[in-house]
RODO-2510 file (C-alpha; in nm, 4 decimals, decimal comma):
residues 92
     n   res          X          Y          Z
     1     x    -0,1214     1,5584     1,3803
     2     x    -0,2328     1,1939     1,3504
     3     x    -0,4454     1,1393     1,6417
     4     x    -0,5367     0,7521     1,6836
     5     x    -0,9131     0,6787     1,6882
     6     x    -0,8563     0,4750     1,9727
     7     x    -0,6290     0,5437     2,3218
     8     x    -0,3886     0,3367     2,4387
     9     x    -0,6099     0,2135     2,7039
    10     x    -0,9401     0,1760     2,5105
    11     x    -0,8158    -0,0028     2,2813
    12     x    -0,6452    -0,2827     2,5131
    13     x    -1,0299    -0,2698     2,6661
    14     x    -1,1305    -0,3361     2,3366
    15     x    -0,8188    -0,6292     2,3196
    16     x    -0,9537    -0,7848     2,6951
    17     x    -1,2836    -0,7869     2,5654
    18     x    -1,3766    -0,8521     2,2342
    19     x    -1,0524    -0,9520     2,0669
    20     x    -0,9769    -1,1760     2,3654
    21     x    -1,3740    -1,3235     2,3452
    22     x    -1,3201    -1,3562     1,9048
    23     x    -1,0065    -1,5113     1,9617
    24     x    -1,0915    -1,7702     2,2477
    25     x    -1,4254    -1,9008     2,0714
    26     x    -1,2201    -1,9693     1,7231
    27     x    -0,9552    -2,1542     1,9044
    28     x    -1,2517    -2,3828     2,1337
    29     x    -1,3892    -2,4361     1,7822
    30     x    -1,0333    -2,5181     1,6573
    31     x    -0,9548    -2,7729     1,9240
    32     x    -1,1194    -3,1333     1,7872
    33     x    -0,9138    -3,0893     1,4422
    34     x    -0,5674    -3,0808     1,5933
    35     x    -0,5823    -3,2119     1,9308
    36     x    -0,6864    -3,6243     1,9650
    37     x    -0,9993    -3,6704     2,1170
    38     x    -1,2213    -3,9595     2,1308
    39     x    -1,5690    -3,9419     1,9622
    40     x    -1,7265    -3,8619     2,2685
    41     x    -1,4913    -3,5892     2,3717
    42     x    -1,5083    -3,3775     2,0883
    43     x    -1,7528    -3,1441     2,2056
    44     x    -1,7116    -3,1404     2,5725
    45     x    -1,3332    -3,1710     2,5474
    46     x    -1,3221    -2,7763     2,3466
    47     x    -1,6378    -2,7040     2,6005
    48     x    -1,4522    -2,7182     2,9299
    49     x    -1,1031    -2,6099     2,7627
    50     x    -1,2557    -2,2553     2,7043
    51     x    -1,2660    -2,1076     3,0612
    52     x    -0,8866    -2,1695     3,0654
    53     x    -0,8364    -2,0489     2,7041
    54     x    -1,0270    -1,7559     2,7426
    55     x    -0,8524    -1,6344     3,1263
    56     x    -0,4723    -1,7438     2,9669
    57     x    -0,5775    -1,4508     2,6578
    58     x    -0,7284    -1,2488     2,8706
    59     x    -0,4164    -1,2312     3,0825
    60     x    -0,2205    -1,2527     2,8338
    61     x    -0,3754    -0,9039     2,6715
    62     x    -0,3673    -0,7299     3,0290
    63     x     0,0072    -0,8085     3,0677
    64     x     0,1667    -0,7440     2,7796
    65     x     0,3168    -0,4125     2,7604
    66     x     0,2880    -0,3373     2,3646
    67     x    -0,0712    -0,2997     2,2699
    68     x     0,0456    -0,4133     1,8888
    69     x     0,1537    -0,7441     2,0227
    70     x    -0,1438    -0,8128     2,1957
    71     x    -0,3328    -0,7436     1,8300
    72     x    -0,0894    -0,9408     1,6692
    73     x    -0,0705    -1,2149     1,8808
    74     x    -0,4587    -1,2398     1,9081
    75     x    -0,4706    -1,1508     1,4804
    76     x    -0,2302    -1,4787     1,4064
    77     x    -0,4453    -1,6708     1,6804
    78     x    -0,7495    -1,5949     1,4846
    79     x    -0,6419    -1,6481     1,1623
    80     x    -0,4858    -1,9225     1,2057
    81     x    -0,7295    -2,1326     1,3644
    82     x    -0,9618    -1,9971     1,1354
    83     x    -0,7938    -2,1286     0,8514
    84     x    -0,7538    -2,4823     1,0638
    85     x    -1,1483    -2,4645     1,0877
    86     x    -1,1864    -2,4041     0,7523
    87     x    -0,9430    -2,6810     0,6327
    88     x    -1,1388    -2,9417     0,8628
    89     x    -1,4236    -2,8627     0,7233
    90     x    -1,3603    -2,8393     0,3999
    91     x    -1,2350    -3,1866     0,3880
    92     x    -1,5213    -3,4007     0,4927
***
C-alpha cells in the first residue's frame, strides 16, 4: 500500500505556488543572457517580463491535467535556466 506523501491536489497547490514562484524567478534571472537587451534594459527588461512569466506558469500548472508534467515541465524550466545562469556567469 504505497500511499503518496502528497494528494493529487496538494501537491499541484504546492506546483501553483512554490514550484510555479522557483521556476518564474530563475527564468526573470535567466532573461538578459539569452534574450538581446540593451545595457539599460537588462534589469528592467527581466523586471516587467515576470508578471507575465509568472501568470503563463501559473496557468500553465492549473491546466494541465497530469500533475507529473506540470513537475516536469517546471523541473526542465528550472534546470535549465539554471544552468544558463550559471554559464553566464561563469564566463565573465
Amino acid at each position: 500500500m504505497d500511499t503518496p506523501l502528497f494528494s493529487a491536489k496538494k501537491s499541484r497547490l504546492l506546483a501553483a505556488t512554490l514550484g510555479v514562484l522557483l521556476t518564474s524567478t530563475l527564468v526573470t534571472a535567466a532573461l538578459p543572457a539569452y534574450l538581446p537587451f540593451s545595457q539599460g534594459d537588462t534589469i528592467a527588461g527581466p523586471i516587467l517580463l515576470f508578471p507575465f512569466t509568472w501568470v503563463a506558469l501559473f496557468l500553465f500548472s492549473l491546466i494541465t491535467t497530469s500533475i507529473q508534467r506540470v513537475w516536469g515541465g517546471l523541473s526542465l524550466l528550472s534546470l535549465s535556466h539554471g544552468l544558463i545562469i550559471f554559464l553566464a556567469l561563469s564566463s565573465h
